[in-house]
N, C-alpha and C positions, 0 to 999 in steps of 0.2 A: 644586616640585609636591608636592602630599603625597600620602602613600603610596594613604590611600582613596581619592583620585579614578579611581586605574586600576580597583581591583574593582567601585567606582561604576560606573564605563565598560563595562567587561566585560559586569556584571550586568546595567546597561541596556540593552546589545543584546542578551543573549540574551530578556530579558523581550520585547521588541519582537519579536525574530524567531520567538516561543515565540506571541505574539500574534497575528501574519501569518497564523501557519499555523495557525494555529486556525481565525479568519477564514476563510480561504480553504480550509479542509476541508470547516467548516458550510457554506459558500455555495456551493460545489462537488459537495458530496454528491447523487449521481442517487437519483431516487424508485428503487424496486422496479418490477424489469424484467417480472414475472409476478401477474397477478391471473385466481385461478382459476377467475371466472365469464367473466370474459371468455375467456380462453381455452379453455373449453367452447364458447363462440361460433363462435370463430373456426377450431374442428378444428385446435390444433396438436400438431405429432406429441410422445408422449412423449419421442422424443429430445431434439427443441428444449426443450420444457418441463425435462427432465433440466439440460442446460448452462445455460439460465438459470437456474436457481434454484442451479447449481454458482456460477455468474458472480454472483450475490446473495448468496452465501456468503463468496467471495471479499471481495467487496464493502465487507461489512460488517465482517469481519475487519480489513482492511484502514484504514475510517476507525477504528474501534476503537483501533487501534495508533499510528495518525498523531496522534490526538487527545491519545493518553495521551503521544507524544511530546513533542508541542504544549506540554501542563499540565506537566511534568516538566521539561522546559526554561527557563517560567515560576521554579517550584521554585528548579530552580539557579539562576536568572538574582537571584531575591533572597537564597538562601541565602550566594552566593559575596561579597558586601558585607558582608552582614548577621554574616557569620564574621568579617570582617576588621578589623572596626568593634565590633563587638559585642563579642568575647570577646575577654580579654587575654589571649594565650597563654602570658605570663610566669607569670602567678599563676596561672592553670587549664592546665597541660601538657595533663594526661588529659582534659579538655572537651574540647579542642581538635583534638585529635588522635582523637576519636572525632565530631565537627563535622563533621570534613574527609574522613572514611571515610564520613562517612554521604552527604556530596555526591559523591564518588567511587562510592558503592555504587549513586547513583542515576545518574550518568553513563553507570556498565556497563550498566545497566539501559535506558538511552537507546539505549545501541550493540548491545545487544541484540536489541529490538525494532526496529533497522533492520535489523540482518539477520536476522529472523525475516520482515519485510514483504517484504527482496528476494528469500528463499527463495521463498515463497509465491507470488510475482509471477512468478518464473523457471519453478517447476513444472505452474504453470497456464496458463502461456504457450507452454512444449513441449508440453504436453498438447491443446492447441488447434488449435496447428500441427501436430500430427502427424493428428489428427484433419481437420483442412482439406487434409492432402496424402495423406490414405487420401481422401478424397470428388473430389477432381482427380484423383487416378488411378482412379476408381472412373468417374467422367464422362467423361474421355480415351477411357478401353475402352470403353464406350457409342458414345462419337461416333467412334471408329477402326471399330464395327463397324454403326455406318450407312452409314459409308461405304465398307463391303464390299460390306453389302447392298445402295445403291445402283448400284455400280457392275457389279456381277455384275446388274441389273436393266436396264441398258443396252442396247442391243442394239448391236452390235458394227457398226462400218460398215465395205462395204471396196469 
């Protein structure tokens, strides 16, 4: 087997899977959760309006990153052939070796913005959570103290 068929191999799937996801970011991407004439309409509270437009913030951060993932994956997926095929490393050491830093440098960059997306996703998901178990305990005390008042409204049978 000769040696290009592997980076060949390599490269074609990461282009495919650099491709996938592209795909499936654009066609997956939700509209904008807040439009501010309508929601004049409709009396929603600044808070809701607040979190959504947090949640759209998110959002777009978010395809932003996955996308650049996507096209960078792409990148490597024909860089990594294209190195191996392309430049002799006998007769150009220093091309070569500055070739292969530079797909490297774009790999880190790849591993980078996944965890800059799973930070993000983590921070804004304890933030939510915490936020949704301060409004249940907020609603619990509510309904623990209807059901004082009803019961103390009772009249007592004997």
């Amino acid at each position: 087997m000769q040696e290009w068929m592997i980076s060949a191999s390599v490269g074609g799937a990461l282009i495919v899977a650099g491709i996938v996801m592209l795909i499936t970011h654009i066609r997956h991407r939700r509209p904008p959760l807040s439009h501010p004439e309508l929601d004049e309409d409709r009396n929603v509270s600044k808070q809701s309006l607040r979190e959504r437009q947090e949640d759209e913030w998110l959002e777009r951060g978010r395809f932003r990153r996955r996308v650049q993932v996507a096209i960078l994956l792409i990148l490597i997926g024909v860089m990594i052939p294209f190195g191996d095929i392309a430049i002799d490393w006998k007769r150009h050491e220093m091309l070569f070796g500055f070739y292969w830093l530079a797909v490297l440098l774009i790999a880190l960059w790849v591993l980078m913005l996944g965890l800059s997306d799973f930070t993000a996703t983590f921070i804004h998901t304890k933030a939510r959570m915490a936020e949704i178990e301060s409004r249940q305990k907020m609603l619990q005390e509510q309904l623990n103290e209807l059901h004082r008042q009803e019961n103390a409204e009772r009249p007592t049978s004997e």
